[in-house]
KEVO-763630 format. One record per residue: residue in three letters; x, y negated, z negated of N, C-alpha, C, O in turn. Coordinates in steps of 0.02 Angstrom, whole numbers, plus 50000, padded with zeros to 5 digits. Atoms other than C-alpha are relative to their C-alpha. Example, Ala and Ser with C-alpha at 12.3 -4.5 7.8 and 13.67 -1.06 7.14 Angstrom:
BEGIN
ala500455005950000506155022549610500454994050000500974994149967/ser499585005950003506845005349643499614994549963499864989049955/
This chain:
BEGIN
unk499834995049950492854916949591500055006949966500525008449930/unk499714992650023492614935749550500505003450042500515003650104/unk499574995749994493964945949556500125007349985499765010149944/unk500064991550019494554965449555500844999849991501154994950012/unk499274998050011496444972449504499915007250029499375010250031/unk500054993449977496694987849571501115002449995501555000050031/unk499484998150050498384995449480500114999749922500674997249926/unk499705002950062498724992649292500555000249977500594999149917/unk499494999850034500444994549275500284993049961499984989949917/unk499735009250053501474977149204499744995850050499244992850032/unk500275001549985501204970049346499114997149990498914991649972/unk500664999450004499314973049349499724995349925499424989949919/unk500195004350054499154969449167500214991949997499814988149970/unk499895006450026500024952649163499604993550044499484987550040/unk500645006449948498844946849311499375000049971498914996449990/unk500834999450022497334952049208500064994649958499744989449961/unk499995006850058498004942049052499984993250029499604989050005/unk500105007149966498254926549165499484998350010499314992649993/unk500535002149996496674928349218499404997449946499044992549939/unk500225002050064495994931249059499794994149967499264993349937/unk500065006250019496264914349017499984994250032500104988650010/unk500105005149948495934905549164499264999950013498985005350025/unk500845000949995494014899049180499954998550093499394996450108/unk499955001849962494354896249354499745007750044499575007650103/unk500034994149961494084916949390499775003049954499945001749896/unk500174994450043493164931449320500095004350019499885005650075/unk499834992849991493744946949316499525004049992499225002549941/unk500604995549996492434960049340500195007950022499825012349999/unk499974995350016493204974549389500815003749994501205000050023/unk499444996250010494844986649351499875005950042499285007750047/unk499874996349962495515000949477500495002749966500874998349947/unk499434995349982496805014949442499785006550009499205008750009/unk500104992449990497085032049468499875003849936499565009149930/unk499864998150069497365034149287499474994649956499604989249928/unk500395003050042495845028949207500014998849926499704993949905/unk499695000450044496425030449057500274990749970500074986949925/unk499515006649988497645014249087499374998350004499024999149954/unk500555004649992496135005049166499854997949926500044992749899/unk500445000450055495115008249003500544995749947500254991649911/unk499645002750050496515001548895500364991950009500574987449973/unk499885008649974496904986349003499384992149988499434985949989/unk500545002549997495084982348980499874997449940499464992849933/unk500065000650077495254981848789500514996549969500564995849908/unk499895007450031496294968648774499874995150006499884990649963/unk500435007149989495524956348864499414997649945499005001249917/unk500395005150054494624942548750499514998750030498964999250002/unk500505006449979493714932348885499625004250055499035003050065/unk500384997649941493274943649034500175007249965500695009349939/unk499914994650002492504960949015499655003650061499065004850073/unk500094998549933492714967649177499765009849990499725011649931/unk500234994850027492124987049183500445004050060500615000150105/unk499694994349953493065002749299499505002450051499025006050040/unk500124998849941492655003449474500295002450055500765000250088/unk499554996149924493005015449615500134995150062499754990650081/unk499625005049967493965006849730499534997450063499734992050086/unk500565003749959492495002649860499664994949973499694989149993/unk500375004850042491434995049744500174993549982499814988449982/unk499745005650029492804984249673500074994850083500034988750087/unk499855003149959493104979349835499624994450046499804989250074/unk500555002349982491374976249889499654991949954499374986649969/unk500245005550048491024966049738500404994949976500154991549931/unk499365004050005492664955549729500004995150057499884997250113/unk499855004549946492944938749829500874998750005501124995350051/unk499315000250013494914940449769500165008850001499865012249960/unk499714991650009495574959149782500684999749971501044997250015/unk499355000549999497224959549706500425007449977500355010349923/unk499724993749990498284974849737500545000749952500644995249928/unk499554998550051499624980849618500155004849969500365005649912/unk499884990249990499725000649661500595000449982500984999649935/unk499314996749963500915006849770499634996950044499154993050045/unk499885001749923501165006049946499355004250044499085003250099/unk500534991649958499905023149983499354996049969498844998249996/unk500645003949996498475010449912499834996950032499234997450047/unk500135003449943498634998050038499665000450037499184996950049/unk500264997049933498305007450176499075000549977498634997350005/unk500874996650013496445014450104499564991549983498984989949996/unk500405007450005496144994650049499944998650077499414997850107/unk499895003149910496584989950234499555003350035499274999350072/unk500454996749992495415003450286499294999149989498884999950035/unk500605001250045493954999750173499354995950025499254991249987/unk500515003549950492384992650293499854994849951499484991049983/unk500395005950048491914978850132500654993650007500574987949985/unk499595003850016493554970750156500284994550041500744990650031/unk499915004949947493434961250308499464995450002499094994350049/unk500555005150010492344948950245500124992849983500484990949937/unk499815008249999492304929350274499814997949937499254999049913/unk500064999350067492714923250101500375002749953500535000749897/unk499714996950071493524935850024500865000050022501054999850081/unk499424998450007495334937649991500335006249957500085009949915/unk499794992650001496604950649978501064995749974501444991950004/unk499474998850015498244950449883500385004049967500225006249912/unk499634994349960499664961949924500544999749949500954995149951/unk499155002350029501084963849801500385005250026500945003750045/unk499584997549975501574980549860500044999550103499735002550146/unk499935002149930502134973650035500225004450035500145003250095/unk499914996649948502844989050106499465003650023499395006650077/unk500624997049967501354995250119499634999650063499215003450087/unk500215003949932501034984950274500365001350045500084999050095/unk499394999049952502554990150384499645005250026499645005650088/unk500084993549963501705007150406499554998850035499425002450083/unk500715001449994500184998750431499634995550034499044993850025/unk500025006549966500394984950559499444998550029499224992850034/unk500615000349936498884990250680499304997749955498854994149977/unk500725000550033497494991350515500114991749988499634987949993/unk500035007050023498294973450463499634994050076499274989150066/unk500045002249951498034966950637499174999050045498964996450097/unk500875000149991496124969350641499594995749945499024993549942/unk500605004850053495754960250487500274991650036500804988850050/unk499945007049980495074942550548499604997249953499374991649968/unk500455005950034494054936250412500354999549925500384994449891/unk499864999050068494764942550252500734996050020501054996950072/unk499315001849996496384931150210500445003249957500315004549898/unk499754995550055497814940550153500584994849981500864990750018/unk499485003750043499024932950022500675004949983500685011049974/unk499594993750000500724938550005500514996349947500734991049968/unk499655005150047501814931649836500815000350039501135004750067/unk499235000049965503494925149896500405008649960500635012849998/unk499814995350022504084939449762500664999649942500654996649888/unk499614999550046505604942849682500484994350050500934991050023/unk499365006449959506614930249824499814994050016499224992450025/unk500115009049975506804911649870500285002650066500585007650083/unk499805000649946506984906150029499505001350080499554999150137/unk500674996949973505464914050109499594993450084499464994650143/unk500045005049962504934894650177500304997850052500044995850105/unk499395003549938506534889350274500185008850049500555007850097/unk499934994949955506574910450359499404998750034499544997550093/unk500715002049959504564906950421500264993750037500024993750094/unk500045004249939505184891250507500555002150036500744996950064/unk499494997849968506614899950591499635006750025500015010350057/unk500374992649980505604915050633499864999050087499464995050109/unk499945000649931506004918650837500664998350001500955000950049/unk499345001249978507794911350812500405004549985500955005150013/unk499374997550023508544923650711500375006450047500165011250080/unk499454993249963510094934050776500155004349957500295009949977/unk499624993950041510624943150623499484998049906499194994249867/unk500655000850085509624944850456500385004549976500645008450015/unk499704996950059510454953150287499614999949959499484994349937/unk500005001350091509734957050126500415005249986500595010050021/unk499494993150035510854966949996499544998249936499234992949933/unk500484999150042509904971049840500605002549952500925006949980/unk499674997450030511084974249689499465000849935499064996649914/unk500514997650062510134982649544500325003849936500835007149948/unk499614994850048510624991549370499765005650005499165006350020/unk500204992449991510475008449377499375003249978499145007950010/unk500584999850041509055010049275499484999450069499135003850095/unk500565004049964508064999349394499945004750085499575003050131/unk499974995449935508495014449543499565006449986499255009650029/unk500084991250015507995031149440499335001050020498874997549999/unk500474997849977506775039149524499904998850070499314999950087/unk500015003249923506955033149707500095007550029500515011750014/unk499804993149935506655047749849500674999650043500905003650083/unk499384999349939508135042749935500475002949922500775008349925/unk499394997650049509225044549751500115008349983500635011549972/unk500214991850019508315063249719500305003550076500695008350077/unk499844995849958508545067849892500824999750033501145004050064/unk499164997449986510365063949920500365001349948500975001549950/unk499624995150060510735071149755500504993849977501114994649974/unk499695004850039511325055549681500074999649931499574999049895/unk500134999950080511985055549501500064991649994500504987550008/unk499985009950023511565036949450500464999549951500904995349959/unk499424998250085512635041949260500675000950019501114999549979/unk499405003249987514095042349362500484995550031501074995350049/unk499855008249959514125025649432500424996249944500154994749890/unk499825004150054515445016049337500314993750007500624990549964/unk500165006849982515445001149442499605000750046499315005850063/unk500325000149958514674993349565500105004150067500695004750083/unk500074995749969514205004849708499454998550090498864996850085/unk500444999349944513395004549891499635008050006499875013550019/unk500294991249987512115019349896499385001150057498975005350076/unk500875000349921510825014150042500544992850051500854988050028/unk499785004449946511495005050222499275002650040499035008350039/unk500424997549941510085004550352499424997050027499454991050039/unk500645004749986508414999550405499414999249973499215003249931/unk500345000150074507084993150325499445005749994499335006449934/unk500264996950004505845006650355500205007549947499895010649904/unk499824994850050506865019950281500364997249931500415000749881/unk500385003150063507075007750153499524999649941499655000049881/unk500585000450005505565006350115499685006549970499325007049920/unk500254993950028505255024850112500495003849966500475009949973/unk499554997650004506735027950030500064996649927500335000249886/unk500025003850043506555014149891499184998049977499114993349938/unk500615003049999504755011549884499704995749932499194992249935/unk500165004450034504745003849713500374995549992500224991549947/unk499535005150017506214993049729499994994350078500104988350079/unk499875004249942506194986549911499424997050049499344997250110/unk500615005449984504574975149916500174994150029499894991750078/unk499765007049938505604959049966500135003050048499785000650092/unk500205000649925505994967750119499644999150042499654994350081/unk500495003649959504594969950198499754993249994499584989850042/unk500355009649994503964951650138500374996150035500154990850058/unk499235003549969505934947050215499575000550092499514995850132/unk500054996949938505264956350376499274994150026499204989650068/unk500855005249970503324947850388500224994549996500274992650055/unk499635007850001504144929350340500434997850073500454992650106/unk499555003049934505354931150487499985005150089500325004450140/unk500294994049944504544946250615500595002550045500505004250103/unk499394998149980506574950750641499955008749977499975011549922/unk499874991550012506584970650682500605001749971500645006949938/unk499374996249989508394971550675500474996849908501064995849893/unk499614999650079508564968350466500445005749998500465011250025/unk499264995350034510084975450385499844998949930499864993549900/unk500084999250078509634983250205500605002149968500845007549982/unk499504995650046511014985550082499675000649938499304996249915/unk500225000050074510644992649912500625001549990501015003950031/unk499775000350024511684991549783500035003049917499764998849880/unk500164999350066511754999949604500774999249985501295001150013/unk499405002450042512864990849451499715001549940499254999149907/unk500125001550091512904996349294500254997749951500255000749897/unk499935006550050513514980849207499634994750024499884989150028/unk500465008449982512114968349265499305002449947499065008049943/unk500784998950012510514968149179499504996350025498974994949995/unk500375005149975509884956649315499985003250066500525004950092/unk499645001849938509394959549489500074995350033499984989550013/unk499605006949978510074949649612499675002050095499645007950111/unk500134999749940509464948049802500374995150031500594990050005/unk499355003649948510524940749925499674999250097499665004050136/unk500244999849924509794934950112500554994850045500894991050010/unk499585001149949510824928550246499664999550069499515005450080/unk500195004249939510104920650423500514999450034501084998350014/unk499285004249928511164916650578499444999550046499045004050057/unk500214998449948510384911350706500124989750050500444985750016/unk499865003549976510454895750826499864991449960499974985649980/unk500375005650052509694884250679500694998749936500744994249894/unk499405001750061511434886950569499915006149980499655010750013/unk499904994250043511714899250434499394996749940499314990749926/unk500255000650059510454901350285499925007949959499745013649970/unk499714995150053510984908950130499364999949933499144994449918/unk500445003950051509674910449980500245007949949500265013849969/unk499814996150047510214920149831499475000349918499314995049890/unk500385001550056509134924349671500155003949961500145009949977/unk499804994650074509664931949499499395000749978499154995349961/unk500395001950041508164937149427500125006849928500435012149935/unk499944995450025507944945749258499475004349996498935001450001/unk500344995849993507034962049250499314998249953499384994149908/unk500614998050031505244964649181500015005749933500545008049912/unk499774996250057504864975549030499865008650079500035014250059/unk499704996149966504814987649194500564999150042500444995850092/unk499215000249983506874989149245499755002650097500205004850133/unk499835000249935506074990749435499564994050043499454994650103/unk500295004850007505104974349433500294994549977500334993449917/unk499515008750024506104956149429499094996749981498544997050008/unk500505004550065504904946349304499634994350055499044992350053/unk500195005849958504984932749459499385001650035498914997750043/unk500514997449956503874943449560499145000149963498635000649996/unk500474999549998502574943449433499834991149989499234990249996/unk499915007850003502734922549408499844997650065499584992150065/unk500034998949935502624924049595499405000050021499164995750057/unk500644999249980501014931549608499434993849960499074989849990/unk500175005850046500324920349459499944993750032499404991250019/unk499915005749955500674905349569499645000850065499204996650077/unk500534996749935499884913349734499244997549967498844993649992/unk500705000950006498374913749630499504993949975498904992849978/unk500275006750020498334896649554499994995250065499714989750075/unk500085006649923498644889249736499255002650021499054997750051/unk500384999549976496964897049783499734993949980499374991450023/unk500685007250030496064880749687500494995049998500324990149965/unk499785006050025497404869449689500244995250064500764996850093/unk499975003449965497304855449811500484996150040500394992850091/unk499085000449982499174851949838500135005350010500045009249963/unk499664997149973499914863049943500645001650029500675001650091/unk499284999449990501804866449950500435003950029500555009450003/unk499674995349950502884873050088499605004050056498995003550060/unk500494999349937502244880350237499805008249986499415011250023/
């Protein structure tokens, strides 16, 4: 199966190395904005030497697309006339990208899109409850580190350096979430598509004595209570849980693997 990446950050890279060494996929082409990166992602690979392609091309010539921007790439993949093609697949790690984007997702019928559970459990038992729920929670506690740089932290003039415990600094919904957190609050939206409940409740959280984050979901609805909690530890990027890229890694080995687990 050829494949395209289109991002190189850790992410990006640690899906190339997987691939790398998987005979099961060839990598053929690399995407960023920062060609640069591309070119240097390209030069460690051993087994596949995939070459830098503008993001049509890769798209055109890829039966796997796998995304691993931002959120403002999405949209132009979702867009992209090569990408609605029977056959090819499309996987999504930055998932908010899709909230803005419900109507372009809603036209693709041939291309299948893949979405990694992420940085949370629980994902399985909210999809079969999806229609019952009354009340949906996530709270997101993070180390401070893993916040700096967020538009919501710059624009309400947040000093993160004088947080000296744990702290609530975001209540609300997931859209402004979303645009408010955009590199930290990817399980939401995946929380949101898993269970198609408008009326999520986002808490964020920054602690600066954890060096783990931690996601927290909560269910009510006529099916009982479900609780699913996950510590994960960070990536060598502090706004990336490690799970999320183990996550995707797994997404991509279920494409060939004949056992299929959970719904």
């Amino acid at each position: 199966m050829k494949a395209g990446i289109i991002g190189c950050g850790f992410i990006g890279n640690e899906l190339a190395m997987f691939m790398d060494k998987n005979k099961e996929f060839r990598l053929i082409g690399i995407n960023d904005i920062n060609k640069d990166k591309a070119n240097d992602l390209i030069r460690k690979l051993r087994n596949n030497k995939p070459i830098f392609m503008d993001l049509h091309d890769l798209i055109k010539k890829s039966d796997l697309v796998i995304e691993s921007a931002s959120k403002e790439v999405v949209k132009k993949i979702l867009k992209n006339k090569n990408l609605d093609k029977k056959g090819k697949k499309l996987l999504i790690m930055s998932t908010g990208g899709l909230i803005n984007n419900l109507k372009l997702l809603s036209k693709i019928n041939n291309c299948e899109i893949l979405l990694p559970s992420g940085a949370i459990a629980g994902l399985d038992a909210i999809k079969s409850v999806s229609g019952r729920i009354k009340s949906l929670t996530l709270t997101t506690t993070k180390p401070v580190k893993g916040l700096e740089g967020a538009p919501y932290i710059s624009e309400n003039k947040i000093n993160l350096k004088s947080i000296r415990s744990k702290k609530i600094i975001f209540e609300g919904g997931l859209k402004d979430a979303i645009n408010g957190f955009p590199k930290n609050i990817n399980v939401a939206a995946t929380l949101f598509l898993a269970s198609k409940f408008e009326g999520i409740k986002i808490r964020i959280i920054a602690d600066p004595n954890i060096r783990y984050n931690l996601h927290e979901i909560e269910a009510i609805g006529n099916f009982g209570i479900i609780k699913a909690t996950t510590q994960n530890a960070p990536s060598k990027n502090p706004k990336t849980s490690y799970l999320a890229v183990l996550s995707a890694i797994q997404t991509i080995k279920n494409i060939k693997n004949n056992l299929k687990i959970g719904n």
